[in-house]
Structure formats: C-alpha cells, structure tokens
C-alpha positions as CSV (number, residue, x, y, z in Angstrom):
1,X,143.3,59.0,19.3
2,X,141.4,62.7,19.0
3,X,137.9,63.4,20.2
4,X,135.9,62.8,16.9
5,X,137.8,59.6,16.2
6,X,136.6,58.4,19.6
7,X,133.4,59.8,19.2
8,X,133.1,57.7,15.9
9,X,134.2,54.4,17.0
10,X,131.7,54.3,19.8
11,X,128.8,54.9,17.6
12,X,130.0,52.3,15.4
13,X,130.0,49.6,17.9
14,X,126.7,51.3,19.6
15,X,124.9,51.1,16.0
16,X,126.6,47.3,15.9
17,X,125.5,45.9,18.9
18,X,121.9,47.7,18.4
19,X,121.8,45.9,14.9
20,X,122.9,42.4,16.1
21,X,119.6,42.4,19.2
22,X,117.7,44.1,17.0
23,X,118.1,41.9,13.5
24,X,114.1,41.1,13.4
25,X,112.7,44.2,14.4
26,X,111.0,46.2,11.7
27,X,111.3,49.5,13.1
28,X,114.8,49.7,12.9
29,X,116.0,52.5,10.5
30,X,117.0,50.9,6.7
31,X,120.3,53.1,7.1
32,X,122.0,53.7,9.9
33,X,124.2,56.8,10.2
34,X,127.5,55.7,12.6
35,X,129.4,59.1,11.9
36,X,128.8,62.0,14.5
37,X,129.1,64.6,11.4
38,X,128.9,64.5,8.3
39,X,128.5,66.5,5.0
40,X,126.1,64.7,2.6
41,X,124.1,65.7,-0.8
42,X,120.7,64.7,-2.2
43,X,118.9,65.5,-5.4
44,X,115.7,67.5,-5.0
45,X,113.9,69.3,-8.0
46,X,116.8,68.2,-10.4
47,X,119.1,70.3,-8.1
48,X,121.9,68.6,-6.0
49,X,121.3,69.6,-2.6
50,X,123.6,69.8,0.4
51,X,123.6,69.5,3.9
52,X,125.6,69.0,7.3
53,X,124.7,66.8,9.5
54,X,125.6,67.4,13.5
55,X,124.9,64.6,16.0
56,X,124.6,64.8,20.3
57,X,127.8,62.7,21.7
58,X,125.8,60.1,23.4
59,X,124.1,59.5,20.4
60,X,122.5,56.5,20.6
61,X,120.2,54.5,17.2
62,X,118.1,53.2,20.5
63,X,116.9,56.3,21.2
64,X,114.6,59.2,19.4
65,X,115.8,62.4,19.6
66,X,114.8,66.1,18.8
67,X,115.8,67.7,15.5
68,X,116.8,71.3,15.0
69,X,117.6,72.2,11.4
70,X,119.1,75.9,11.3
71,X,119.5,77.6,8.2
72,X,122.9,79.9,7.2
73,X,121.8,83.5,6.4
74,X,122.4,84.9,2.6
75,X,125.7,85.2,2.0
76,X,129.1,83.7,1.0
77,X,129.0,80.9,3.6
78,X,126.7,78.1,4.1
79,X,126.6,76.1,7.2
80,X,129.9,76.9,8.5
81,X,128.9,80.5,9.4
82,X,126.0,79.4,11.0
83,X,127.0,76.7,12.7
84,X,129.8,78.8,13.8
85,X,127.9,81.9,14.9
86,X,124.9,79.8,17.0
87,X,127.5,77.0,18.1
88,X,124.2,75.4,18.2
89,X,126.7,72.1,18.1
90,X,128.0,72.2,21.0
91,X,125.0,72.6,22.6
92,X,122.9,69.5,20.8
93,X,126.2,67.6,22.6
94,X,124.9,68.6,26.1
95,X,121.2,69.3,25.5
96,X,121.0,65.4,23.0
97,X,119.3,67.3,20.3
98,X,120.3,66.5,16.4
99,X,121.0,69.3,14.5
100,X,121.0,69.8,10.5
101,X,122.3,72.7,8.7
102,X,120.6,72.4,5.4
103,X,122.1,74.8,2.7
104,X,120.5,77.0,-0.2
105,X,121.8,77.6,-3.5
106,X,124.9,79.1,-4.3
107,X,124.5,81.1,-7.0
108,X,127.2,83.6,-8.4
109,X,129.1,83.0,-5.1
110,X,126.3,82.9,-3.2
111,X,124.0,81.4,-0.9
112,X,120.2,82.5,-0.6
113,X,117.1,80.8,0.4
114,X,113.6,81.4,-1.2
115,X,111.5,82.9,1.9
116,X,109.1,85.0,0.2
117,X,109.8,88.2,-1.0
118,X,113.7,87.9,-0.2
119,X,116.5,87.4,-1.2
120,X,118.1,87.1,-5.0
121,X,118.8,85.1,-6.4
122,X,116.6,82.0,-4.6
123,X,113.7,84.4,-5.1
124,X,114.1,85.3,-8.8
125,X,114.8,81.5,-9.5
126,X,111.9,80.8,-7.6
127,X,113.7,77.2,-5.7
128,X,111.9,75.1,-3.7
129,X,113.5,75.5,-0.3
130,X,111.2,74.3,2.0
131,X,110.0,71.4,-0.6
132,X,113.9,70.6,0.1
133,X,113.8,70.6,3.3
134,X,110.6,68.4,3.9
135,X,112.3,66.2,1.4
136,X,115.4,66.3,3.8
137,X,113.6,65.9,6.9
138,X,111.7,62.6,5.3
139,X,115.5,61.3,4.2
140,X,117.0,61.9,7.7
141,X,113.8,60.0,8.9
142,X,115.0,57.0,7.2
143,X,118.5,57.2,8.5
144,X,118.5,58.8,11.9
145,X,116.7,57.8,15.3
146,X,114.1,60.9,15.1
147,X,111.2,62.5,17.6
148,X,108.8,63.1,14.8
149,X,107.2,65.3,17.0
150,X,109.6,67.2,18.1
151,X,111.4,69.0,14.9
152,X,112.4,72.5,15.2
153,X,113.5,74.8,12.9
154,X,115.6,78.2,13.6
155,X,117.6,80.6,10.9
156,X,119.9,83.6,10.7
157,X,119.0,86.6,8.5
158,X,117.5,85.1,5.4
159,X,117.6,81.9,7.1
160,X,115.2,83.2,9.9
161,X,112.7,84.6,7.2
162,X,112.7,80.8,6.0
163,X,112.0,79.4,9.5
164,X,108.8,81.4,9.5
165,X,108.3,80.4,5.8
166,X,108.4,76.7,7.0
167,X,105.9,77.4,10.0
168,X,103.9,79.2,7.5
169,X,103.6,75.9,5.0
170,X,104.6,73.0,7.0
171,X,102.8,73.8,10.8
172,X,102.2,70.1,11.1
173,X,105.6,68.9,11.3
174,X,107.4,72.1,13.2
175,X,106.6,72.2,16.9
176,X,107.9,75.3,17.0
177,X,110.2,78.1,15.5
178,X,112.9,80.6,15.8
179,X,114.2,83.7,13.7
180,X,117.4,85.3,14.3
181,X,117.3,88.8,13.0
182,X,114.9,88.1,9.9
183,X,111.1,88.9,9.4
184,X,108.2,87.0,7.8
185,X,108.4,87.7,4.3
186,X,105.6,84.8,3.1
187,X,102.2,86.1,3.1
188,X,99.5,85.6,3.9
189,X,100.2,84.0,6.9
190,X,98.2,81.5,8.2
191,X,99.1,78.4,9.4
192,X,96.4,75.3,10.0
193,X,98.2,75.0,13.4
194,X,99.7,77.7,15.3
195,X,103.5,77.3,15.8
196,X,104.7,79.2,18.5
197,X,107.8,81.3,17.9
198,X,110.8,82.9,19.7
199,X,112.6,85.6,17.7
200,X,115.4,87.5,18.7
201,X,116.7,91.0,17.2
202,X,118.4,94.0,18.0
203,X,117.3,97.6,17.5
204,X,120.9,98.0,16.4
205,X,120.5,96.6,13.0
206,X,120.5,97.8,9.8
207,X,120.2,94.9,7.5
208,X,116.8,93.6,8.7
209,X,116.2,97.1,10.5
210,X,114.0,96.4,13.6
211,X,111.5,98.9,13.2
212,X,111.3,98.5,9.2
213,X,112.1,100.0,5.6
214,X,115.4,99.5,3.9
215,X,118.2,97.4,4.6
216,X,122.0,98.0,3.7
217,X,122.7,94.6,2.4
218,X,123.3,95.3,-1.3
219,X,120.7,93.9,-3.7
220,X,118.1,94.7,-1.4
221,X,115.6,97.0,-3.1
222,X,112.6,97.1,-1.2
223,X,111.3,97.7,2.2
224,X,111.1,95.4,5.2
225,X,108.2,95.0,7.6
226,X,108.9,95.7,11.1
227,X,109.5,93.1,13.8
228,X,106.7,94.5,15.7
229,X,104.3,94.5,13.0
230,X,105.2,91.0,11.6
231,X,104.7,89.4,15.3
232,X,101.7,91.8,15.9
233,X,100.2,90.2,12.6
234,X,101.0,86.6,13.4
235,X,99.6,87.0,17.0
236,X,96.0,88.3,15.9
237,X,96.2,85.2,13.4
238,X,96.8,83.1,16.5
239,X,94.4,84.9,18.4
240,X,96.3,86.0,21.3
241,X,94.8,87.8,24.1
242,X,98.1,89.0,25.6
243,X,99.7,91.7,22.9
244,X,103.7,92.4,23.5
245,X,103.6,92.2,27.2
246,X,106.7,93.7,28.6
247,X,108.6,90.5,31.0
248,X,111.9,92.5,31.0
249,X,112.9,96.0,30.2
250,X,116.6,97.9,30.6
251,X,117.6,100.0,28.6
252,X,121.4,99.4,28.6
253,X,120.8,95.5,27.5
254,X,117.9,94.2,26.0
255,X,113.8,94.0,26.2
256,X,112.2,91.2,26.3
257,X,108.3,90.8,25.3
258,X,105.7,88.5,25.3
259,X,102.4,87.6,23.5
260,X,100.1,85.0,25.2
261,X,97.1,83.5,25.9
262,X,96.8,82.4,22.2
263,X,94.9,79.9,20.1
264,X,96.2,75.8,21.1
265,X,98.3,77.1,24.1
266,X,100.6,78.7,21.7
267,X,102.9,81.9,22.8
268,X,105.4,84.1,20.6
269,X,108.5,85.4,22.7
270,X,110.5,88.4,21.4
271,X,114.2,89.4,23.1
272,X,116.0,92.6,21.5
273,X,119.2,93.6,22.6
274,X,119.7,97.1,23.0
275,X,123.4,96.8,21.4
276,X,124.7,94.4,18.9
277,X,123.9,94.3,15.3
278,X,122.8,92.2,12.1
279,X,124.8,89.0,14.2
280,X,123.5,86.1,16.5
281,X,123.1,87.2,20.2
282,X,125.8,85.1,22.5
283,X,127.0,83.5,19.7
284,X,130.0,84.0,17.5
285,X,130.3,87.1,16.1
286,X,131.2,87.7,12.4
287,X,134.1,89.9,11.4
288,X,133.6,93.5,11.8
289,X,130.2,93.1,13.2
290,X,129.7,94.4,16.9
291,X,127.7,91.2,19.5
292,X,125.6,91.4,22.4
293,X,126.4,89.1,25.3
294,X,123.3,89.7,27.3
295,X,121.3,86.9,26.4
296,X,122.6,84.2,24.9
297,X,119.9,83.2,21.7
298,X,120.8,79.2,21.4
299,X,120.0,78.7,25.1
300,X,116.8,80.5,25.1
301,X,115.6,79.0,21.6
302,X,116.4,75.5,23.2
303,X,114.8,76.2,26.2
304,X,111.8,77.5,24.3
305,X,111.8,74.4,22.0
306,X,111.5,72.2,24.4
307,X,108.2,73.0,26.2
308,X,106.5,72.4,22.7
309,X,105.8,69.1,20.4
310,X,103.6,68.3,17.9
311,X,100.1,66.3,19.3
C-alpha cells in the first residue's frame, strides 16, 4: 500500500469516527474533505475556477488549522510550479498548516493573476482574482477544519504582487503576507488594518528588477517600482518608526532588513540574496534559472506567519 493511499484511509476513518461522536453537533463542517489532496473547481464570476488543495498528514476534522494559499507566478504552469518551487507541501506536513494553491486564468496558454497594474492578460480582462479567492476561502470554510484567524497568503512573481493585492483589500481576513520576488502593484495602498509582511528578493533579478524599471519577461511594457520604495511606502502607511534597519549584512549571501515599531505591533521583514535570480530562495529551482541556498524562504515565511493572527 503507498504513502498517499495510507494517508487517505486514515483520514477516512479519522473523519468517520469524528462524524459518528459528533452526529448532533452543529459546528461540524456540512462537507467534510477525507482526501489529503485534491484538485477541485468552482464557479466564480461565470468563470470556472480551479484550485489544489494540500493537507498536513495528521490532519485531523477535530482540529482547526492554519491556511496558507500561495499563488503560481504568470506563466505556463499553475500550481505545480509553485508548489514545486516553495515545496511549501512538505512543510504544512511537518509544520500542520493547510495549504491551497488557487490558480488564475489561463489565457492563450497562460496563467496570470489581476494584481494591479500587472500582468496580461488578467489585467486587460480585468478578473476578479481576489473576489475568487475570498469566494474560495469562504468554500474551503465550509469543508475544511479552518483557524479563521489565522489565513496567510504568499505568491511567486505575479503571484506575490497578488498577495500584497489581497492585504491591500482584504486586511481583515489575512494575518499576514509574503511576496516572493514581486512588488505592490495596487495602489493606493492602504489597508484598514496593517498586515505585516515578509518579502524575499534577490538583487540578481531581472524580471521584477530589485531596484526598479523594466523587466525582461516579454509583454511587459512598463516600469516597475522598486522593492525599496514599495516597502518604504507601505511602512510610512503603517507608521513605522524603525525604517530598513539592517539585522544581517554579507555581501557574498544575502541582506536582511527590518522595519519596526509600526502601527498595531505590525513589522515588514525584507531578505535579499545576493545571488540567485527571478526563482524561490531554498526552494526548487526552475530550469535554466540560477537559486540561492542561503536562506531558505518557506521556513522563514512560516516562521514569520506564525507570530501573527487576526484579533
């Protein structure tokens, strides 16, 4: 019998037995999930949706957990390259977090999200990503033994851009966020609540250049802010008193910064590798594309999630 078939059968018998003691209890969820992963579609907008579904391997309907969705950068692939480049996975298995790897549109081939002012052809089509995500997270709610406090979101690239998009909009149900090599690109922002935020770049990239102006993806025809500006923005709108304090510094790895002392004990975290490129630090790397190994961005994104819920 393999791994996953295991896996399966002893969430089936974990959902029964919960089912059978818990027959009278309202608060049990109207549909119980009893597969560790799944692929699944909804219709949002007049669109069908689709998502992947990734749950820890002591999962257990008794218990609440923490959700992280992640979001696939623009590209051919949806979730697979992202779950394949964070292996974010493997480490809801050991850390008991669920994680959801919603995915955009594929249009002409490909996959893009509506973050703001990138990317075609989300953008130009103007989809409601992050209405389909909220409208995800309210399914998954219905189905899934969830900490409503404590949802995350993180994204790659385009992905990234959308995380801030969703702190931007939705700061009441995101305890926090992460961005993998993508910028803000939804203005103005200013969130009711301030989300706090760990991003994670490298000045070695050229597709969301770190320090600004045009990328070398194709279709790309305008500018991008820098990662210092957009954090520097963000961290006057959260009040911080503590700009891009310097915590770590070496110039043959990577820099990491910090801005603190913030509006409702919030704090922003920055790490940049000093090699590496437009790829997922410690994580898989795509074809072609050179990696950094000094930090490794899942941990540190977990570990940063989990000092933070919503009140």
């Amino acid at each position: 019998m393999t791994k996953k078939i295991k896996r399966y059968f002893i969430v089936v018998l974990t959902v029964i037995v919960i089912v059978a003691c818990n027959s009278n209890n309202d608060n049990t969820n109207t549909n119980p999930i009893t597969e560790f992963e799944f692929y699944d579609s909804m219709v949002f907008d007049g669109l069908e949706r689709t998502y992947f579904v990734h749950l820890p391997s002591n999962y257990n309907a008794a218990m609440s957990y923490p959700l992280v969705f992640a979001m696939h950068g623009g590209g051919l692939l949806g979730y697979e390259g992202v779950e394949a480049q964070s292996q974010l996975s493997e480490l809801s298995d050991t850390e008991d977090f669920i994680v959801v790897y919603p995915e955009g549109i594929k249009t002409l081939g490909f996959r893009t999200w509506n973050a703001g002012d990138c990317c075609p052809t989300a953008t130009t089509l103007g989809t409601d990503d992050i209405g389909f995500i909220n409208a995800l997270l309210q399914k998954l709610e219905q189905q899934l033994s969830i900490n409503s406090k404590r949802i995350y979101a993180t994204g790659f690239s385009n992905g990234g851009q959308l995380a801030y998009k969703l702190a931007n909009r939705f700061p009441n149900k995101f305890a926090a966020v992460s961005a993998v090599a993508g910028v803000l690109q939804d203005f103005p922002y200013n969130p009711s609540r301030k989300v706090p935020i760990i991003h994670f770049h490298s000045y070695q990239d050229q597709t969301a250049p770190y320090n600004g102006g045009l990328s070398d993806a194709p279709n790309i025809n305008f500018e991008f802010p820098s990662v210092e500006s957009t954090l520097l923005l963000i961290a006057n709108n959260y009040n911080c008193n503590v700009i891009r304090e310097t915590v770590f510094s070496n110039a043959n790895t990577y820099d990491f910064f910090r801005y603190s002392d913030c509006s409702d004990n919030t704090e922003i975290q920055l790490y940049v590798s000093q090699d590496g490129s437009h790829t997922w630090p410690g994580g898989q790397a795509l074809p072609n594309m050179d990696i950094t190994n000094h930090f490794n961005a899942s941990v540190l994104m977990w570990q940063f999630f989990e000092n933070y819920e919503l009140p």
